[in-house]
N, C-alpha and C positions, 0 to 999 in steps of 0.2 A: 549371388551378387557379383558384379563386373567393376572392376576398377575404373574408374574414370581417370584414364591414364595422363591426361594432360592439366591435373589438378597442380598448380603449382605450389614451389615447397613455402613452407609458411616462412618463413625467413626474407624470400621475396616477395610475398604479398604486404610483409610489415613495411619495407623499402617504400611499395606502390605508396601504401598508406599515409609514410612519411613525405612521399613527394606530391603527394594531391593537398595533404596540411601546408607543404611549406607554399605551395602555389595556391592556399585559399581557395582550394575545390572544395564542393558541397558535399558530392558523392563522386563513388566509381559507378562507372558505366561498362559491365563487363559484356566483350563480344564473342562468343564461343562457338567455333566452326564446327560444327557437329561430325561430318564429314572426314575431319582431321582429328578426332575426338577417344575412338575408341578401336583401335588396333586389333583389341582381344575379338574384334569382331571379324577380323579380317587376314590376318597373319599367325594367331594361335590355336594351339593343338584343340582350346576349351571352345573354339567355333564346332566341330563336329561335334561337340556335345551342345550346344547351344541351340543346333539344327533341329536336335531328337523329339524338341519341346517349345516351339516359335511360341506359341502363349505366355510360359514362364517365364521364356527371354526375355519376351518384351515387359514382364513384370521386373526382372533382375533389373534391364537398361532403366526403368522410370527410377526404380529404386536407387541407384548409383548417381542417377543426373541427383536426385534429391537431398541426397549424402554429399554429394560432392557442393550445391548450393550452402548447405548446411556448414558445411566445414568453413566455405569463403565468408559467411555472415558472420561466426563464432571469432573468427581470429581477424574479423575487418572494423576498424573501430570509427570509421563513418557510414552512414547509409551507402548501399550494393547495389545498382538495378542491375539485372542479367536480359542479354540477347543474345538468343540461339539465334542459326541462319542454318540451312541446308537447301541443295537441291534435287529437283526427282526428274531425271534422265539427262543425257547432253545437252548443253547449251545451242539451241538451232541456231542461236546467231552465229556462236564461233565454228560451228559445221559450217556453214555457209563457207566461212572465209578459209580452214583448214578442216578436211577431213580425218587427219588423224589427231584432232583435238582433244586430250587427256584419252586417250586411245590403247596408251601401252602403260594402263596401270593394274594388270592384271598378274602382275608379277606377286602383289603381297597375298594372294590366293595359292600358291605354288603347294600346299600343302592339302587344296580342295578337288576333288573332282569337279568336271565342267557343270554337272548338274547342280552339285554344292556350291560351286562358286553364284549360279543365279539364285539360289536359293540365299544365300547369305546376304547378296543385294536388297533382294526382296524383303527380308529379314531386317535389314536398315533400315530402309522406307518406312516400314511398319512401328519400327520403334521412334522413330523419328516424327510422325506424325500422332503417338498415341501420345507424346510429349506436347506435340501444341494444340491437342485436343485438353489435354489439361491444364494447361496453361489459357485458353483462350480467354480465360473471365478476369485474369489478374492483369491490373496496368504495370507492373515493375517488373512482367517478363513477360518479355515478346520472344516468339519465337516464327521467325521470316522462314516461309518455305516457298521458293520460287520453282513453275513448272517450267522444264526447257531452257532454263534460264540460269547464268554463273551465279552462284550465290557470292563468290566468295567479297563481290566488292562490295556489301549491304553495309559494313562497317564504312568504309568511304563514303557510300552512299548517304548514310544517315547525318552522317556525322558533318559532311560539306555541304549538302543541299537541304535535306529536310530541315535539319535545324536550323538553317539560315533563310530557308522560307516558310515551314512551319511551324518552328519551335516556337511553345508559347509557355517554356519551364524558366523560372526563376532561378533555375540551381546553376550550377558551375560546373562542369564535369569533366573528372580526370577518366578517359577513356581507355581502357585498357585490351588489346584483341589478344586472345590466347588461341594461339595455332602455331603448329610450324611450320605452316605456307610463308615462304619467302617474299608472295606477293603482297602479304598483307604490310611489307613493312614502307610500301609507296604512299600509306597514310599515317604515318609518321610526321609528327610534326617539329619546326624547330623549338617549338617552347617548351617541347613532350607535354604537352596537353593531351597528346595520343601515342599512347605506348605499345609494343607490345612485347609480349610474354613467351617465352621457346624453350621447348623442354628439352633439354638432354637426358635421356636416359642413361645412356651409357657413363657419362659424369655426375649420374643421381643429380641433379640440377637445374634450377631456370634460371634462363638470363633473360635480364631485362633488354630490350632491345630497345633503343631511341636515338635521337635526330645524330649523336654523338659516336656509336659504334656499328651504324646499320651498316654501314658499307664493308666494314671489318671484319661483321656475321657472313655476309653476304659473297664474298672472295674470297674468307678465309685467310685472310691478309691484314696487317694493319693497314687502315687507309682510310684520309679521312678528305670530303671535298667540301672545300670551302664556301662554302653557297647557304643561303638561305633559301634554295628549290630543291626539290627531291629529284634526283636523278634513279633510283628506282628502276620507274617502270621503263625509262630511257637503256638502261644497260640489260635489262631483259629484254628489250625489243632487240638489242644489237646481235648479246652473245644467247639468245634463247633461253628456254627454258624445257628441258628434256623432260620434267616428268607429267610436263603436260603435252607435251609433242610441239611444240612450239622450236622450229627449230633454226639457229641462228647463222651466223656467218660461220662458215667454217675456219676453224682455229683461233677461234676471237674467244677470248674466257673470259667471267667477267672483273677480273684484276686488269685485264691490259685497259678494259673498257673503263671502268672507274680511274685508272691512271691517264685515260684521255681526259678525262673530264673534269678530274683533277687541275690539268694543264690547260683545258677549254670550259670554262663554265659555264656552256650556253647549252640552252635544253633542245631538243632533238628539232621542235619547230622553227626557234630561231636558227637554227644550227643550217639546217636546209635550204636559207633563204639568203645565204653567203656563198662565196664563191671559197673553193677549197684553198688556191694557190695563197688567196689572200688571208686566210685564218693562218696559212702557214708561215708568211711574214708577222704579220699580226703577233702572233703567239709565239714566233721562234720556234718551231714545231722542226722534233730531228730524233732520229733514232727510231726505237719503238713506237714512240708517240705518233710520227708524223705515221709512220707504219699503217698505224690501228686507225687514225683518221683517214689513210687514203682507202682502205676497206671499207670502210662505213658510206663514204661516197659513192663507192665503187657502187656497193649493193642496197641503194636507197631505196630501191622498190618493195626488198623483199624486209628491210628494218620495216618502213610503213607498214607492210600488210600485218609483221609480228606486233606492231603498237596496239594495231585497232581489233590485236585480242589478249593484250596485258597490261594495256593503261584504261585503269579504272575513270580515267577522266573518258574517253572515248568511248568508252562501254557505257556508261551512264546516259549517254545519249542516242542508246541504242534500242532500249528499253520499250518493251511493246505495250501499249496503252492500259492492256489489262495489268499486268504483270505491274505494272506502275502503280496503279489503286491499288492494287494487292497491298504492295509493302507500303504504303499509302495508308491505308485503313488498320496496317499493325500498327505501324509508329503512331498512330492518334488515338488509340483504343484504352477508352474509360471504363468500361464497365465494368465491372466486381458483383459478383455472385457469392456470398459468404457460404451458403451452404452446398452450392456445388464445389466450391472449394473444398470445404471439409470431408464433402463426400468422395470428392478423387480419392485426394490422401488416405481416406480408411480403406481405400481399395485394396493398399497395400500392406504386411503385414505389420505396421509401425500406424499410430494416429500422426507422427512427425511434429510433435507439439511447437519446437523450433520453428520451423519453415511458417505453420500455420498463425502463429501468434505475430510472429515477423511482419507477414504480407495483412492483419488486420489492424493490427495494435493506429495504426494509420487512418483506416478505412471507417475505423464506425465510433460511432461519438459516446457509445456505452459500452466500452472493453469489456469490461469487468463479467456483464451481463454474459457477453457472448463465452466467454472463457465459462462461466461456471453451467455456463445449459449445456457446452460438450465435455465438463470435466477437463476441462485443461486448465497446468501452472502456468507461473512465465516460465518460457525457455529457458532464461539464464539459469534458473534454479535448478531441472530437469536434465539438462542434456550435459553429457560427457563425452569428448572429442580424444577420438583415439587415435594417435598418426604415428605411421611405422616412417622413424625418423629417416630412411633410405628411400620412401616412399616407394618402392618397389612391388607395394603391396598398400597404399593406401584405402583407409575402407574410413566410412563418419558412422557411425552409425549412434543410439540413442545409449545403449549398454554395454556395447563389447566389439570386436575386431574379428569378424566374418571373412571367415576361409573360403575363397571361392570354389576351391577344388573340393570342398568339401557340402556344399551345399550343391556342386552337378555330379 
């Protein structure tokens, strides 16, 4: 079994819990970047042993995604829906516009030979899609797999457009993204209707990230700008983003840049449609400040071209027709299969009584029935949740705490 490493610690999900109750949400709506998800797959020594057996792997990775839903259902005390999102190969849009587009992240392989490293790619993919093979029949988990295409903005995307052109759900939803991609915090909202979630390893902890400390996370500074707009993806356009190759003004970080902005609260479009000398009156602009604003002037060509590959607002309308019905036909997808459902889950060594009672107890109008033609209780009564309070080693499972080193 493989940790699902960016499981957060239960102590902050009780927080979410508390802040979706105090704002009268119905449910959480959790968004889970698959791609940012599982490290062990990518940086640790247990990838060479993971290689030896691509079949089991991909049985271990179903296994942990299901473990790890399990655990967020057990300790969530209102309705869960979960969204996977990944993608399979570079985004051809942002090729277009940069060709070293996430290009130099070949560093968290340093411990794989060249052939191991495609081979552990490959090895993603593969678990990654046996994940939305089994999910395909259940409505309260999508899992968005875009071809050539950024997945990472599907959370933006969903969450701004579909549901304000197709949503046709009654519920309220406190949104939550767990990753710790920095870009995801540009959909952040100010009411934190949209949160997200950032694991610290190294401080055993998750911090909740919203409308109040993102820019704090984000400079590693305290700093907070007074706006009701996200300036986000605005400050990654300016001082770049290195670990996708996005590469910014030289010597601009992004503290001096949120300190401009601080001082200028105008977003990068209105920002451009002014003349400098006069923002500089305007604003009283001196020191540093006036600094970092006469740079961003300076090099407007090359801020533009970094937006139109890290503002999710620009990206969304970049979106190639197919690829659009794609995530199109998740986000709307009714259909429920009860017994290929069941039949997934016995694929693997657990019936997962949890997960499965969970995703029907809803679905079909004689519970009871279905529960006793597969021998299943309720979950609550069945399942025991085991969490290594460091989470260092988190594992859910139905009976006991699986040593991963010990099952490769």
């Amino acid at each position: 079994m493989i940790n699902f490493v960016l499981t957060p610690h239960k102590s902050t999900v009780e927080e979410v819990v508390k802040l979706a109750k105090d704002n009268n949400r119905d449910r959480i709506r959790l968004f889970i970047d698959l791609r940012n998800s599982l490290p062990v797959f990518f940086d640790e020594s247990a990838t060479k042993l993971l290689l030896k057996d691509p079949e089991l792997s991909i049985i271990y990775f179903i296994e942990s995604v299901i473990n790890f839903m399990e655990y967020m259902i057990s300790i969530t005390t209102i309705p869960i829906e979960f969204n996977f999102f990944y993608e399979k190969g570079r985004s051809e849009y942002h090729k277009s516009l940069n060709k070293n587009y996430k290009s130099n992240r070949h560093g968290s392989y340093l411990i794989l030979s060249p052939d191991e490293v495609e081979k552990a790619k490959d090895l993603n993919i593969k678990c990654f899609d046996a994940l939305r093979e089994m999910f395909k029949n259940i409505p309260d988990v999508r899992v968005y797999q875009l071809n050539y295409f950024e997945a990472d903005f599907i959370p933006h995307y969903v969450i701004n457009v579909l549901d304000k052109e197709f949503g046709e759900s009654n519920y309220s939803y406190q949104n939550v993204i767990l990753s710790n991609d920095k870009d995801m915090f540009q959909t952040i909202t100010p009411d934190n209707s949209t949160i997200c979630l950032k694991k610290h390893f190294r401080k055993k902890q998750t911090n909740i990230i919203n409308f109040q400390n993102m820019y704090t996370e984000l400079c590693k500074s305290e700093i907070f700008i007074d706006s009701t707009d996200n300036f986000i993806s605005d400050i990654l356009a300016i001082a770049g983003d290195k670990e996708d190759g996005v590469e910014g003004i030289p010597k601009v970080g992004y503290k001096s840049v949120a300190s401009f902005f601080k001082e200028v609260p105008i977003r990068l479009d209105e920002l451009f449609n002014k003349n400098f000398d006069e923002l500089v009156d305007l604003y009283q602009l001196k020191g540093r400040i006036k600094t970092t604003g006469s740079k961003i002037f300076e090099n407007k060509d090359l801020v533009e071209l970094n937006r139109k590959q890290v503002d999710y607002n620009i990206i969304k309308d970049n979106i190639p027709l197919k690829t659009y019905r794609e995530i199109l036909d998740e986000y709307r997808k009714e259909t429920f299969d009860i017994d290929q459902f069941i039949e997934d889950m016995n694929i693997l060594n657990d019936s997962h009584t949890m997960l499965i009672t969970y995703f029907i107890k809803d679905k079909v109008s004689d519970i009871e029935s279905v529960m006793k033609k597969y021998k299943f209780s309720k979950y609550e009564d069945t399942t025991t949740v085991t969490v290594d309070e460091g989470f260092s080693n988190l594992i859910v499972t139905n009976n006991q705490n699986i040593d991963l080193a010990k099952l490769l």
